[in-house]
Structures are given as structure tokens and as C-alpha cells.
C-alpha positions in Angstrom: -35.7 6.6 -12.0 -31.8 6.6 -9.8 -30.4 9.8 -10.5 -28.5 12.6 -8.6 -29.0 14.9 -11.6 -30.1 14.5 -15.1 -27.8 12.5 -17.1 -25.8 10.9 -13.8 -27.6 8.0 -12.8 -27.4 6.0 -9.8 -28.5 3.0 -7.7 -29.2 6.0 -4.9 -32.8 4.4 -4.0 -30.9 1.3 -3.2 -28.6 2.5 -0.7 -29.4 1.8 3.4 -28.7 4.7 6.0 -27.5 3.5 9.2 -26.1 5.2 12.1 -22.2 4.7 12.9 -20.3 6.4 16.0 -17.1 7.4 18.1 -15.6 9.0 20.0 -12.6 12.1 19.9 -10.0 9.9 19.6 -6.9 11.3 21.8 -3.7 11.9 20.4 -1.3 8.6 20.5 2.9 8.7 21.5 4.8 6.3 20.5 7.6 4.8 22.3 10.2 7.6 21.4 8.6 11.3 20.6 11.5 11.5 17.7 10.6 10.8 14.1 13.5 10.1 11.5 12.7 12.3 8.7 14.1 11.2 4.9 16.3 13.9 5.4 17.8 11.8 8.2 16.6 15.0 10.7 14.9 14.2 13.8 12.0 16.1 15.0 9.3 16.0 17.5 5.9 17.0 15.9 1.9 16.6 16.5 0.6 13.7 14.6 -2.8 12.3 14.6 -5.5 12.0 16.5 -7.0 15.0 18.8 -8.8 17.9 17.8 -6.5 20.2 15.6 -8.6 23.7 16.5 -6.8 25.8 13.8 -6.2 23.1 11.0 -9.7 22.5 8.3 -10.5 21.4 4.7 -9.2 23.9 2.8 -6.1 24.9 4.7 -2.7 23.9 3.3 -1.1 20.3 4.1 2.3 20.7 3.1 5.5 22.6 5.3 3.9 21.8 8.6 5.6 21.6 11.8 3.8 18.6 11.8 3.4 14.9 10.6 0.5 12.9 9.6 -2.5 15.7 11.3 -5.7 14.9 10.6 -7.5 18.2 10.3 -11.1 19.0 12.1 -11.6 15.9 14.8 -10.5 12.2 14.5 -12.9 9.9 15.4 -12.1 6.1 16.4 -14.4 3.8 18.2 -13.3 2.1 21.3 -15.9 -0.2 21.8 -15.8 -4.4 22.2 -17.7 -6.5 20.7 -18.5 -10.6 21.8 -18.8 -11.7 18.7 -16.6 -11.0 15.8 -13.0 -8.9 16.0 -12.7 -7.1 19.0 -12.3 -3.9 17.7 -15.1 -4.7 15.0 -17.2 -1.5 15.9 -14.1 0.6 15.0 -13.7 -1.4 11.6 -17.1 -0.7 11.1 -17.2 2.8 11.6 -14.1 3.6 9.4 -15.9 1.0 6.7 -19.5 2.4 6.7 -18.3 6.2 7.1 -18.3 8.1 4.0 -16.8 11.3 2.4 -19.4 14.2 3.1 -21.7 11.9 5.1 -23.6 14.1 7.9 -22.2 14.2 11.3 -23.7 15.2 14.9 -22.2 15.5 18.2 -24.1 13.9 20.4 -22.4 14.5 24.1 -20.3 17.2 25.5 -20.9 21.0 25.7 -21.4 21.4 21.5 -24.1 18.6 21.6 -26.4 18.9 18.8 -23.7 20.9 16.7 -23.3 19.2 12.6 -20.3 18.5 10.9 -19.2 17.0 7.9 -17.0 13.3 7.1 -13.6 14.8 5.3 -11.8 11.3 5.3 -10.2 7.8 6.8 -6.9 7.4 7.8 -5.8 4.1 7.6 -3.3 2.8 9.9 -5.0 4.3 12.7 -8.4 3.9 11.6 -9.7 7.2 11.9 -12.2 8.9 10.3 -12.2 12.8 10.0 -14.8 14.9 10.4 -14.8 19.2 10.4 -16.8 21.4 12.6 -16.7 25.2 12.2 -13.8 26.3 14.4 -15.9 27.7 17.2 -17.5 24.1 17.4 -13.4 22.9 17.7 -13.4 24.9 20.5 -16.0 23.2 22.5 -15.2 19.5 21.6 -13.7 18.0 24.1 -11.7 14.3 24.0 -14.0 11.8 24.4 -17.2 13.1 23.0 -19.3 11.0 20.8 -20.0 11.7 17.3 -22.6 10.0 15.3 -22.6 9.7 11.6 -25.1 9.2 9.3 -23.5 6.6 7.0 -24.7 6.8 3.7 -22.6 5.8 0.5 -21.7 2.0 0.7 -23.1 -0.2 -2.0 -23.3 3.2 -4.6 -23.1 2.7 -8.3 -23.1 4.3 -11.2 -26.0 3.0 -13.5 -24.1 3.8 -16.8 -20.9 3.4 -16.1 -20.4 0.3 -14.2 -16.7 -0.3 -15.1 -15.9 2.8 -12.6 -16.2 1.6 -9.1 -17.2 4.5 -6.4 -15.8 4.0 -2.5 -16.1 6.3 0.5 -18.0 8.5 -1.5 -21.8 9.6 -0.1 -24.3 10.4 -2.9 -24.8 14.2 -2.2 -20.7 14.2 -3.0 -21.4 12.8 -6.5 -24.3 15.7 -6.5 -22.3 18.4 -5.2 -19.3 17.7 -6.8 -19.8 19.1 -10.6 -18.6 16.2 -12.4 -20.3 16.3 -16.2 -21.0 13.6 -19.0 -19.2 14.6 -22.5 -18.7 12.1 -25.0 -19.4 8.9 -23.1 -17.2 9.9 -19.9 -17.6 11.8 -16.8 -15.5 14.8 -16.0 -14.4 15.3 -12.4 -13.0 18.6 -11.0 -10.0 18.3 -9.9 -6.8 20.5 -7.9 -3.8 18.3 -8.9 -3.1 15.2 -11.4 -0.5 13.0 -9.2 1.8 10.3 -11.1 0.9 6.8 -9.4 5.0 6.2 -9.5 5.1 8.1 -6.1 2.2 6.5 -4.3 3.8 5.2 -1.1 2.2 4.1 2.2 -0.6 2.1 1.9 0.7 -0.3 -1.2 0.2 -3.6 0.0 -3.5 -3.2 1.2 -5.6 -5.2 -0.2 -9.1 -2.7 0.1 -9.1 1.4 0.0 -12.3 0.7 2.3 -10.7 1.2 5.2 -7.9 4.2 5.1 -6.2 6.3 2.5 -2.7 6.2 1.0 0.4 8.7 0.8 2.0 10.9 -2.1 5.5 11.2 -1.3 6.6 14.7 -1.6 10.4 14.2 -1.5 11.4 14.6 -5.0 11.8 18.7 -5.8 11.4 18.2 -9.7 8.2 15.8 -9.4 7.0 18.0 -6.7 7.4 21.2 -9.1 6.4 19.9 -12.0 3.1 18.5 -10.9 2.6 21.4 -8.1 1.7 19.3 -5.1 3.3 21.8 -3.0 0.1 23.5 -3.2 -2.1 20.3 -1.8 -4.7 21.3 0.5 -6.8 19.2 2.9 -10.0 18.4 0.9 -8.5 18.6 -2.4 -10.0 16.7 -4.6 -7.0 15.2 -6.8 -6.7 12.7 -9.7 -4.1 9.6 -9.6 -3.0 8.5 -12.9 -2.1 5.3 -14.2 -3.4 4.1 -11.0 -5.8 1.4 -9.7 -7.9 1.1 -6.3 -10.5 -1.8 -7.2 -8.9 -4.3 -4.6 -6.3 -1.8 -2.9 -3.8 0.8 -4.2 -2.0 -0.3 -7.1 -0.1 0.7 -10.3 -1.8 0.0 -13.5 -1.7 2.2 -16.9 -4.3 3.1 -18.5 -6.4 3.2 -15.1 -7.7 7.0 -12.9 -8.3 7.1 -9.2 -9.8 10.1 -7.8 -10.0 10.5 -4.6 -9.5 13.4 -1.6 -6.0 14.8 0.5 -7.3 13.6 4.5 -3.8 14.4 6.0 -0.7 16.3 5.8 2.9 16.3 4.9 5.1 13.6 6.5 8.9 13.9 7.2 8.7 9.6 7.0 10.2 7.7 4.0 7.3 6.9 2.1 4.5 8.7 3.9 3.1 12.4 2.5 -0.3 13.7 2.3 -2.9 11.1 2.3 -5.6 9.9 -0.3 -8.9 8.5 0.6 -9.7 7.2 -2.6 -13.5 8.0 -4.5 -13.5 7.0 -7.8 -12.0 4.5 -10.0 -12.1 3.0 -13.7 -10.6 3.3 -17.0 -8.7 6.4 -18.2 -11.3 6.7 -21.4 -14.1 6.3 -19.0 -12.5 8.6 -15.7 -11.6 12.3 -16.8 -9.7 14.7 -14.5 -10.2 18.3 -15.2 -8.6 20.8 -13.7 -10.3 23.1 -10.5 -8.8 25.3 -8.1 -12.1 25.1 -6.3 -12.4 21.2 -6.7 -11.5 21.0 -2.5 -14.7 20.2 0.1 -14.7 23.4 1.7 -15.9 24.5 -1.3 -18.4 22.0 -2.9 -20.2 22.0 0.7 -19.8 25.8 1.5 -18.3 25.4 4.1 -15.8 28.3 3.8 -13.8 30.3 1.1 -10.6 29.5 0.2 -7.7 31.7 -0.6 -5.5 31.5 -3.7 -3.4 28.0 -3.3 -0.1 28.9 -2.3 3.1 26.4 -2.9 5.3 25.0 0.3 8.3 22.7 0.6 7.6 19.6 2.6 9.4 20.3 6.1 12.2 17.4 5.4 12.4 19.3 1.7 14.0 22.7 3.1 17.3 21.7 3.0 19.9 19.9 0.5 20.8 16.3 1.7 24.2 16.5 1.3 26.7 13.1 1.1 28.9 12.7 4.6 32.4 13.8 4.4 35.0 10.9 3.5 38.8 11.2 4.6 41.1 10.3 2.2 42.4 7.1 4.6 38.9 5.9 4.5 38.6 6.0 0.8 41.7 4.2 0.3 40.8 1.4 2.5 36.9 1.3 0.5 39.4 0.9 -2.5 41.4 -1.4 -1.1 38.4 -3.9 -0.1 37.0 -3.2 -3.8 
């Protein structure tokens, strides 16, 4: 019999383990250090990459000083390969890597010490992984990480129109989703409207990376409280479809996990690796303020979720002054 539990079945038998690595992944600067925020600010933040020592799953993700962190470790793998793409053993690592696969270190002065796969980043190709904070402490750039991948290829025996990505079985176990009247119900912390998905619409595969929720708007922001996003929230896209990439389609769930924070960027915001996918009749959200990873793994306890305003939200955008001699000449011309 393929189960997890009784009454969720699943191809787990199927499934092949194999071993995927990398390394800490330093933190990259771009040509200028200054971002252009939507609020037309610029700032000079952390981004991604690096070891963020005081940032986890469960921590908020919104009203940083900071743009695009990926919280625990970032992984990448900077290996060459002869035959194929050259950077084919990243692609594979950030393929075969899955939410709440098992991860060890496996040089450096925390060798031997376990962690947990929290997300990809795409973009950068990254994948996340957290450590207990006194393991963060030890890691050091460079360090190898191996992975256990486990996930790719998993199915749901009964419910074949929802497709599962990035997601390991013991997630599916762990996770508390139920069976009631021919569709699951999956925990969730927030229901996001698909209508402000940005980054990452164009991709065709949500194998790979994640995608943003822009936060920019204060009435969608409020009325849906995703100023209260968390990394390792678990969170629920509606009217929204991740088959063959991110896209907008009624009717259609994704659920999937927040892997990075708040962005100051047109377009970007807290990212989604997605999970889960299908019809709305098939795919229920229900609503979980302890539907985050730090919680289904025990990893930690989380405090009560707390709103923030994105950091390019703290401030009206207010129209540039116009002189009366340049308005008449605009009328002029029109």
C-alpha cells in the first residue's frame, strides 16, 4: 500500500533518494550597492546569499533593513561539469532539493551538524537550508552541505489532477492536511490574491526557484494581512496556477512556502516556493497561524504573528511639485 497516513495515499515507494550538494554560497554585489526602491528611495541593504546568523523560519519577512535575505544558509553549487550546462550540478541541486529534505554539513568546524531544506530562490539559484543558530555560528563560507533529496517524481494516488513540486514526503506527513468530502485541506497562514504575483511570471517551471508577492499596495496588504508573512509560512495562492510556471488562472490553488523577504524593488516581495497545485474544488486552504516549518518540524516556537509595513511602504509617495510656468507650457503642448 503508498501512503503517508491513512486516507492520503501516495507513490512514496516509488520515489529514489539521491545525494545533492553545495557549498555556502557568499553574498554577491552588484555593480552599484544602491537599490531603487518603488518608492523611488535608494538604499543600500543585505541581499542574498551568506549565512544570515539571526534570521530563521519563523521570523518575520516583512519591514527589513533588507532586500531579498534568504534566511538560515544559501547553498549554490559551483562545480563544472564536461558534459551538459556548465553550471548543470547547480541546476541539479536547486532541481532535486526539496522542501524539508534532510541536510548535513559535511566540512568545516559544525561537520556532522543536520539541518533542514526551507526553499529555492530562483534567480540566483539557491536553495535554503536552517541550522539551529548556534550551528549559524560555526558555518563558515564555503562549507559543503549535502542533501538528502527526496521528493521529485511524488504523487498523490487519489487525486492526480493536483500536481506536488519541491515538496519531500515527510512534508505531506507532517504537514496536517485532511480529506473531507473528496478534497484535501491544507493549513495555511495567509490566502494571497494571484493579481499581485510578480517576479517570476514568465518562467516556464516552479522547479527551479520561487516567485514574489508584491507588498506595495496598503489596502491589499491590509485586507489580506501579509504584513504578518513569516519565513516558512505556509500560504495559499488563489486563482493561481504553477503546473508549467507561475500563472493566473481562476478557479485554480497553489500552495506553496514564503523562502525570502520583503523587497523595496518594483515587482519583487516575499518569495513563494510553490508545493501544491490543482483545482480550487479539489485544493482547500484553511486557515493556521501555526501552518509555518518551524512548526510542523519542531524546530522552534513561534510568537504571535505581528503586522509590518514593507520598508518602501513607510512613507506616502507623494506627486513632484509643478510650477505654474511648467503647467502652462504641459497645457500648451496638449
Amino acid at each position: 500500500m503508498r501512503h503517508h497516513h491513512p486516507g492520503l495515499r501516495t507513490n512514496k515507494p516509488d520515489l529514489v533518494i539521491q545525494t545533492v550538494s553545495g557549498q555556502i554560497a557568499h553574498p554577491v554585489g552588484g555593480p552599484s550597492p544602491w537599490r531603487i526602491g518603488n518608492d523611488g528611495k535608494l538604499r543600500v541593504l543585505p541581499a542574498t546569499g551568506g549565512i544570515s546568523v539571526n534570521k530563521r523560519i519563523g521570523d518575520r519577512c516583512v519591514g527589513l533593513a533588507a532586500d531579498h535575505v534568504e534566511p538560515g544558509v544559501s547553498l549554490h553549487n559551483n562545480g563544472r561539469e564536461v558534459i551538459g550546462a556548465r553550471n548543470g550540478p547547480n541546476m541539479a541541486l536547486v532541481t532535486y532539493a526539496c522542501v524539508g529534505n534532510h541536510a548535513r554539513v559535511i566540512s568545516g568546524p559544525a561537520q556532522g551538524a543536520t539541518g533542514l531544506v526551507t526553499g529555492k530562490h530562483g534567480g540566483v539559484y539557491h536553495v535554503m537550508v536552517d541550522f539551529p543558530t548556534e550551528v549559524l555560528c560555526k558555518l563558515r563560507i564555503g562549507d559543503q552541505i549535502q542533501i538528502y533529496s527526496y521528493g521529485l517524481g511524488l504523487s498523490l494516488t487519489d487525486y492526480p489532477d493536483i500536481a506536488i513540486t519541491n515538496c519531500a514526503p515527510g512534508l505531506l506527513r507532517r504537514w496536517g492536511i485532511r480529506e473531507r468530502g473528496g478534497a484535501l485541506e491544507v493549513p495555511v497562514t495567509h490566502r494571497v490574491p494571484a493579481g499581485i504575483i510578480g517576479s517570476g511570471l514568465g518562467k516556464n517551471t516552479v522547479w527551479r526557484g520561487d516567485f514574489d508577492i508584491q507588498l506595495f499596495d496598503p489596502a491589499v496588504r491590509r485586507k489580506f494581512c501579509l504584513g504578518s508573512l513569516r519565513f516558512g509560512d505556509l500560504v495559499a495562492v488563489v486563482d493561481h496556477d504553477a503546473r508549467f510556471g507561475p500563472a493566473y488562472r481562476a478557479g485554480r490553488t497553489t500552495i506553496g512556502v514564503i523562502v525570502h523577504s520583503d523587497s523595496t524593488v518594483s515587482g519583487h516581495g516575499p518569495g513563494i516556493t510553490a508545493l501544491m497545485t490543482g483545482p480550487a474544488e479539489l485544493l482547500k486552504p484553511v486557515p493556521s497561524t501555526a501552518a509555518n516549518l518551524a512548526t510542523v518540524y519542531g524546530v522552534r516556537t513561534l510568537d504571535s504573528p505581528q503586522a509590518y509595513r514593507p520598508l518602501a511602504g513607510r512613507q506616502r509617495l507623494l506627486p513632484s511639485p509643478v510650477t505654474a510656468k511648467t503647467a502652462r507650457a504641459v497645457n500648451a503642448l496638449t
